[in-house]
C-alpha positions in Angstrom: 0.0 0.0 0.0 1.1 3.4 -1.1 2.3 6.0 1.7 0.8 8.2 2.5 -2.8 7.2 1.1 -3.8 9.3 -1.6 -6.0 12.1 -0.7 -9.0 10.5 -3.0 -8.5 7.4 -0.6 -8.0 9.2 2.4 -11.5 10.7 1.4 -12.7 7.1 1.1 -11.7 5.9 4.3 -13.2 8.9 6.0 -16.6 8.3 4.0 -17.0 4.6 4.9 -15.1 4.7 8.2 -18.8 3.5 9.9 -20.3 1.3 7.3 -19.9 -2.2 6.9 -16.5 -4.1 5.7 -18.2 -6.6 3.6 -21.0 -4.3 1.9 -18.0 -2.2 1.0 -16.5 -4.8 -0.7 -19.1 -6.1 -2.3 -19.4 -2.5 -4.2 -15.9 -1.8 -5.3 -16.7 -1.5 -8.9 -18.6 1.7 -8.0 -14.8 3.2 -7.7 -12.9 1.6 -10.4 -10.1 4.4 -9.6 -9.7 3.4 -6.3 -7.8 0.1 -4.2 -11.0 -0.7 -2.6 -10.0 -4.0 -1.2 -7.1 -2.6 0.3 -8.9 0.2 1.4 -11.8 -1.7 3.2 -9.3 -3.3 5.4 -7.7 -0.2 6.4 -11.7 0.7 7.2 -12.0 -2.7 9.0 -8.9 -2.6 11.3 -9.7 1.1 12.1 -13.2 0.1 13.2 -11.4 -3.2 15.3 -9.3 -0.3 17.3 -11.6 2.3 18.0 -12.2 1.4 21.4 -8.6 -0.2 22.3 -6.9 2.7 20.7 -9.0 5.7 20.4 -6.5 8.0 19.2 -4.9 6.3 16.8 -8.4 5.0 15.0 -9.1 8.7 14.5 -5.9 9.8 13.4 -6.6 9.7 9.8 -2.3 10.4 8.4 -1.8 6.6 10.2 -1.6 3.5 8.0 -3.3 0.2 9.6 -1.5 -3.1 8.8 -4.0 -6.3 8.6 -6.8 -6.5 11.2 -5.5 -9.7 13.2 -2.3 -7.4 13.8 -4.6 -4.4 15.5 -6.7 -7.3 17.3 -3.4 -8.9 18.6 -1.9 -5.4 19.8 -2.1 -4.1 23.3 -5.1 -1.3 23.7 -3.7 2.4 24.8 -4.3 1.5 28.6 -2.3 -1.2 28.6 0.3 -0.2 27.0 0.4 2.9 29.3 0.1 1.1 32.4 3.3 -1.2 31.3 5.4 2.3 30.1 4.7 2.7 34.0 6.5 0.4 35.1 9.9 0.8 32.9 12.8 3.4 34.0 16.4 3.6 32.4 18.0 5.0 29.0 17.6 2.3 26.5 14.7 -0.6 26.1 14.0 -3.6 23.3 10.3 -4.2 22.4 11.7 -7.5 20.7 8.2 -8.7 19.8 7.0 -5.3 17.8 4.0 -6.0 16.3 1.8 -3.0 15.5 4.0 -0.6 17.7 1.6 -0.1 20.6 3.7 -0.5 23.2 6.8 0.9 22.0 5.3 4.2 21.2 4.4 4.0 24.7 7.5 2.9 26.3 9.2 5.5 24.1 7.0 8.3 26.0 8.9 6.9 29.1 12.2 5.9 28.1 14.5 9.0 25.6 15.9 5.4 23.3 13.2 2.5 22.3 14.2 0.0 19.9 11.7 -1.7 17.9 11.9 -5.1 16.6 10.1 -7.0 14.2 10.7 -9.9 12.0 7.7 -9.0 9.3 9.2 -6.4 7.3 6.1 -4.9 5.7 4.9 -4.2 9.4 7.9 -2.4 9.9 7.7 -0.3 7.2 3.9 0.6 8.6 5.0 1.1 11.7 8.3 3.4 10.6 5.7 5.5 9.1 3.5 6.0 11.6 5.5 6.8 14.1 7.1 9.4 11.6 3.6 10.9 11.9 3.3 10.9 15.4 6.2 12.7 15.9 8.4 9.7 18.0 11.8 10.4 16.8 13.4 8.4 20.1 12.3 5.0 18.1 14.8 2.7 16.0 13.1 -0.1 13.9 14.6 -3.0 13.1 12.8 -5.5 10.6 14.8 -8.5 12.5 13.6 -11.5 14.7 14.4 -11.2 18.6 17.4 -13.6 18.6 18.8 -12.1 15.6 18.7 -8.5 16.7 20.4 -9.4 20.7 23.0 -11.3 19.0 23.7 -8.8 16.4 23.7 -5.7 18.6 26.6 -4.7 21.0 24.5 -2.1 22.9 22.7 -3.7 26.4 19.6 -2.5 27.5 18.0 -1.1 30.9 14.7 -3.1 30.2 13.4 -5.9 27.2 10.1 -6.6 26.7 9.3 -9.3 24.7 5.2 -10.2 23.8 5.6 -13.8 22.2 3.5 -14.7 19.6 0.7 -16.9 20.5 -0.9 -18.2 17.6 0.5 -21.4 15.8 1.0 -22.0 11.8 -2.4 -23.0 12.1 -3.4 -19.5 13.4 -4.8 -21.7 16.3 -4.3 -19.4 20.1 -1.6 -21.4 22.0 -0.2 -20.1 25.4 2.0 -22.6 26.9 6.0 -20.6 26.8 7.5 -22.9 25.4 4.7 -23.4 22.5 5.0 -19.3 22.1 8.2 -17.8 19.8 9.9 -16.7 20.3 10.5 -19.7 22.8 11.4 -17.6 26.5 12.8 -20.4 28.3 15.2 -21.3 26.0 16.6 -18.0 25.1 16.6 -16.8 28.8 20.2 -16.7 28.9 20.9 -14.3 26.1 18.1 -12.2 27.5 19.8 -11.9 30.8 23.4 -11.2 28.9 21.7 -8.3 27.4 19.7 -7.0 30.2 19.5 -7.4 34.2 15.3 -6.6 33.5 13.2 -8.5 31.3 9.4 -7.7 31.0 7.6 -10.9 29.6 3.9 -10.4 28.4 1.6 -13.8 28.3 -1.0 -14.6 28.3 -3.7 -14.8 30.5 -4.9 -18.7 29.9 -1.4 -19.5 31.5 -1.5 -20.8 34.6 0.6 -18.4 37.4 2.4 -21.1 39.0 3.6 -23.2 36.0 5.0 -19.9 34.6 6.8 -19.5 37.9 7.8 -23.0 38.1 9.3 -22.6 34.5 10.2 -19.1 34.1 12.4 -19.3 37.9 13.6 -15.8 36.9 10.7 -14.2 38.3 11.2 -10.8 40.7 7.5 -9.9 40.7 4.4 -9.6 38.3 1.4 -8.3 37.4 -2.3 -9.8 36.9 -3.9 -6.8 34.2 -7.8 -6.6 33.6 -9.4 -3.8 31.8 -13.3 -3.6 32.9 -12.6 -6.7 35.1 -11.8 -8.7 32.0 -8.4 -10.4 32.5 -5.9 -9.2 29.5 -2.9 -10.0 30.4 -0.6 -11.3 33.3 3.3 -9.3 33.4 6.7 -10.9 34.5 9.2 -9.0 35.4 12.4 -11.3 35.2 15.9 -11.0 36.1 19.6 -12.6 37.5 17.9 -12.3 40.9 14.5 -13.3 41.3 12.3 -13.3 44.4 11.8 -16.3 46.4 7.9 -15.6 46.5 7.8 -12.9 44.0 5.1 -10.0 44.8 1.7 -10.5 42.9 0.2 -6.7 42.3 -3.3 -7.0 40.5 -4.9 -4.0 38.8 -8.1 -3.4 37.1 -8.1 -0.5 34.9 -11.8 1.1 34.8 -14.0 2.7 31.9 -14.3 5.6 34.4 -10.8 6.5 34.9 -10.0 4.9 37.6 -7.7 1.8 38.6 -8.7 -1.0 41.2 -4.6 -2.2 42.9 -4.5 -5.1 45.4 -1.0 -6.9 46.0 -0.5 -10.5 47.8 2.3 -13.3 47.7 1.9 -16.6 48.0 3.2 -16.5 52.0 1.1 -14.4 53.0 -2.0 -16.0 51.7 -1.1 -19.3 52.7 -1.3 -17.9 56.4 -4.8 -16.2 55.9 -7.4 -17.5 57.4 -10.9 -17.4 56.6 -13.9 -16.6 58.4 -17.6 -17.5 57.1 -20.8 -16.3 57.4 -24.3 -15.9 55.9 -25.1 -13.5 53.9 -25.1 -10.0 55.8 -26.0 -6.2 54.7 -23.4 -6.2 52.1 -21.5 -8.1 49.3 -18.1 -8.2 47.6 -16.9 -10.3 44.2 -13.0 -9.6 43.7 -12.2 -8.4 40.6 -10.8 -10.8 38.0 -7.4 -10.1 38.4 -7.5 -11.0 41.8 -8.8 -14.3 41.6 -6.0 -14.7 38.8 -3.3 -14.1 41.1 -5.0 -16.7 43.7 -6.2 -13.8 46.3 -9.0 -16.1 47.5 -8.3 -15.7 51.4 -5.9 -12.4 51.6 -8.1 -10.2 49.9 -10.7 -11.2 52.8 -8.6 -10.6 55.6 -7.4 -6.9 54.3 -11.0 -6.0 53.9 -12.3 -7.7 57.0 -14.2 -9.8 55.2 -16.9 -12.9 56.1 -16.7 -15.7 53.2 -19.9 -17.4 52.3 -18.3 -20.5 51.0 -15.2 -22.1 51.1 -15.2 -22.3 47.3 -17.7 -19.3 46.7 -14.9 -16.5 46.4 -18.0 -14.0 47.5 -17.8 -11.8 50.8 -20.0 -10.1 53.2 -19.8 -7.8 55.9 -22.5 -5.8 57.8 -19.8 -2.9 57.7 -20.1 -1.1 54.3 -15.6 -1.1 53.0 -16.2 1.1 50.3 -11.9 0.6 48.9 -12.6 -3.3 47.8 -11.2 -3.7 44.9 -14.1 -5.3 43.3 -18.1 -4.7 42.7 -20.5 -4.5 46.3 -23.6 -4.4 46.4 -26.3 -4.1 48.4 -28.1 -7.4 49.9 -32.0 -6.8 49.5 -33.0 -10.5 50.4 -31.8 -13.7 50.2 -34.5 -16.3 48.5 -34.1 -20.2 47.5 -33.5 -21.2 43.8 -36.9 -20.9 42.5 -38.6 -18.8 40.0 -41.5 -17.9 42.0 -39.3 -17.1 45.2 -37.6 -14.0 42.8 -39.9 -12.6 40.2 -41.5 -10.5 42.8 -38.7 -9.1 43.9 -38.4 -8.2 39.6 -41.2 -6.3 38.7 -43.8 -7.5 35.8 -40.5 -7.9 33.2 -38.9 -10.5 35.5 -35.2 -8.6 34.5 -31.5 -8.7 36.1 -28.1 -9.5 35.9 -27.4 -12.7 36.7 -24.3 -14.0 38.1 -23.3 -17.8 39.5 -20.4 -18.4 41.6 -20.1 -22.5 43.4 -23.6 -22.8 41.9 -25.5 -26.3 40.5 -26.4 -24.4 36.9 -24.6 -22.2 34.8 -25.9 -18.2 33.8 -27.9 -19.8 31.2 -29.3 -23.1 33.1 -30.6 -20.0 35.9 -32.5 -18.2 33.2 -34.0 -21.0 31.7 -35.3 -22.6 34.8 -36.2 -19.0 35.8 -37.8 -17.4 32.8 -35.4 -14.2 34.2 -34.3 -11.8 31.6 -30.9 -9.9 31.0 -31.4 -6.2 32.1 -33.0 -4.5 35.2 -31.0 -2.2 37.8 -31.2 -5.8 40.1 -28.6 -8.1 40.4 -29.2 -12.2 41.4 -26.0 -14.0 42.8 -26.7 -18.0 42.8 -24.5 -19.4 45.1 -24.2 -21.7 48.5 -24.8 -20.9 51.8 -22.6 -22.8 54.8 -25.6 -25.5 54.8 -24.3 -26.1 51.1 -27.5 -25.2 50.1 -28.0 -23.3 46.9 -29.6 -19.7 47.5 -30.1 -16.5 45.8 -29.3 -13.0 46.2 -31.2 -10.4 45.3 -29.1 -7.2 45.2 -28.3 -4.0 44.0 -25.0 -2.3 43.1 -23.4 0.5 44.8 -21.4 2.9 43.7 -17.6 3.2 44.9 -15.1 5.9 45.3 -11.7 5.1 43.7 -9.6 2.1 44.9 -6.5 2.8 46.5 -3.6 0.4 46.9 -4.1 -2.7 49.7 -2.4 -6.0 50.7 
């Protein structure tokens, strides 16, 4: 593809920007002047990262590569929150891809290097950083081994996103499945660096990654809207014994939801039961990622309902938990006619099932309850090991701070 896009399909993209992909296609002989095919992907991956990556989607001098390379990219608050974490002079992205996370890093760090083996996504990206104005970034159209072994320079911090996706373009996770393959090049990552930042993904179970990796200093479960995104290893010559486990659960609104535990430390929690009271807390996603089943209880002063619920209550209103609360209006058994009058002639809520005999969808259908309402129904068990219902509502919370 020609850059910069002429201004005629410049004018295209901006015309069809809302309009669907395939219809578009389907009338490309209506602008025999113009590369519509190509041009209905760049419409198509714009459309895929308007809500991951706002500002870029609506910058119209970018170029978009493919749309599987936008959908595999990390969104702007990711990427920010990871530029967060990075100090020093010099940093490797060694995995590149569409150039999220360098242009981020490089708002954090004065020398970026960027590193990918696809050449014609390097040339894409070396444009559009060119019109974003980030001069502090060198690309490199190179594979990660190549590029350490070729280069003389050593770096304050590498990050490396492995690619998860075989030559099937089936989603794989396990590390050593990934390439490039971290366990096996972990040595010349070290040479190069005394701070590698390792991306995976979120299917991967924490403590085989620790049991493999053994590098680990301390990491970082990610959610965005309490949907798990990605889980961050920071790895090293020294790692931790029990490396520190910091969830965070970035918000629509702004705001960030932090808890931090170890595996020590929740070993030696102990949890305390009790029926449902005035109030009830579900973690956030991240937290039940990183294992905080019985810590997160004991910070907040917390009553469990079950042993294997993951639900709290408390007559005391803790306004900081990192998760949703809600109110507790009543608590009914598992029966259709025991909730629609707490529903209203629709027979609407969210429903939610947590240590419960029937799935979201098994409720509903035994129910005849509807998605939508301002009420919420949690199907759980009680201490009897009975099945019950709670019928609540949501509260609204101040921002989260920081606990352990």
């Amino acid at each position: 593809m020609e850059f910069p896009l002429p201004a005629a399909a410049r004018q295209y993209v901006a015309d069809h920007l809302h309009e669907d992909p395939v219809q578009l296609a389907l009338q490309a002989r209506r602008f025999p002047s113009l590369p519509v095919p190509d041009l209905v992907r760049q419409i198509q991956a714009r459309q895929k990262a308007r809500t991951k990556l706002p500002e870029w989607a609506s910058n119209p001098d970018l170029i978009f590569p493919p749309a599987l390379s936008v959908e595999q990219a990390s969104s702007a608050r990711t990427a920010a929150f990871k530029a967060s974490l990075v100090s020093g002079q010099r940093l490797a992205d060694l995995t590149g891809g569409f150039g999220v996370d360098a242009s981020y890093f490089a708002r954090q760090i004065p020398e970026v290097h960027y590193v990918e083996r696809d050449p014609a996504l390097v040339a894409v990206v070396r444009y559009n950083l060119e019109q974003l104005g980030q001069t502090n970034i060198v690309c490199h159209a190179s594979d990660a081994v190549s590029f350490l072994k070729s280069t003389d320079q050593s770096f304050d911090w590498l990050y490396l996103d492995p690619a998860r996706r075989n030559t099937a373009a089936r989603k794989i996770y396990r590390l050593q499945d990934c390439e490039p393959d971290v366990l096996r090049i972990m040595p010349l990552l070290l040479h190069k660096s005394q701070r590698v930042l390792l991306k995976t993904s979120p299917m991967l179970d924490i403590e085989q990654a620790l049991a493999e990796l053994k590098q680990v200093r301390r990491l970082w479960v990610i959610a965005v809207d309490n949907e798990c995104k990605e889980v961050l290893y920071e790895l090293g010559p020294e790692p931790a014994v029990d490396p520190e486990r910091f969830t965070v659960n970035l918000l629509r609104n702004g705001q960030q939801q932090d808890f931090r535990l170890n595996k020590a430390r929740e070993a030696r929690a102990i949890s305390r039961f009790a029926d449902p009271q005035q109030y009830l807390y579900e973690p956030n996603v991240a937290i039940l990622k990183a294992g905080g089943f019985r810590s997160i209880g004991n910070a907040f002063e917390l009553l469990k309902l079950h042993q294997h619920s993951h639900l709290y209550t408390s007559d005391i209103l803790r306004p900081e938990f990192p998760g949703r609360i809600f109110r507790i209006l009543a608590t009914e058994r598992y029966a259709g006619e025991a909730l629609r009058p707490h529903l209203g002639p629709e027979a609407r809520a969210h429903v939610t099932t947590r240590n419960f005999p029937d799935s979201v969808a098994e409720f509903r259908s035994r129910t005849g309850i509807r998605e939508g309402g301002d009420l919420y129904l949690f199907g759980t068990t009680d201490l009897r090991s009975r099945p019950i219902v709670l019928v609540c509502e949501r509260m609204i919370q101040p921002i989260s701070q920081a606990a352990e």
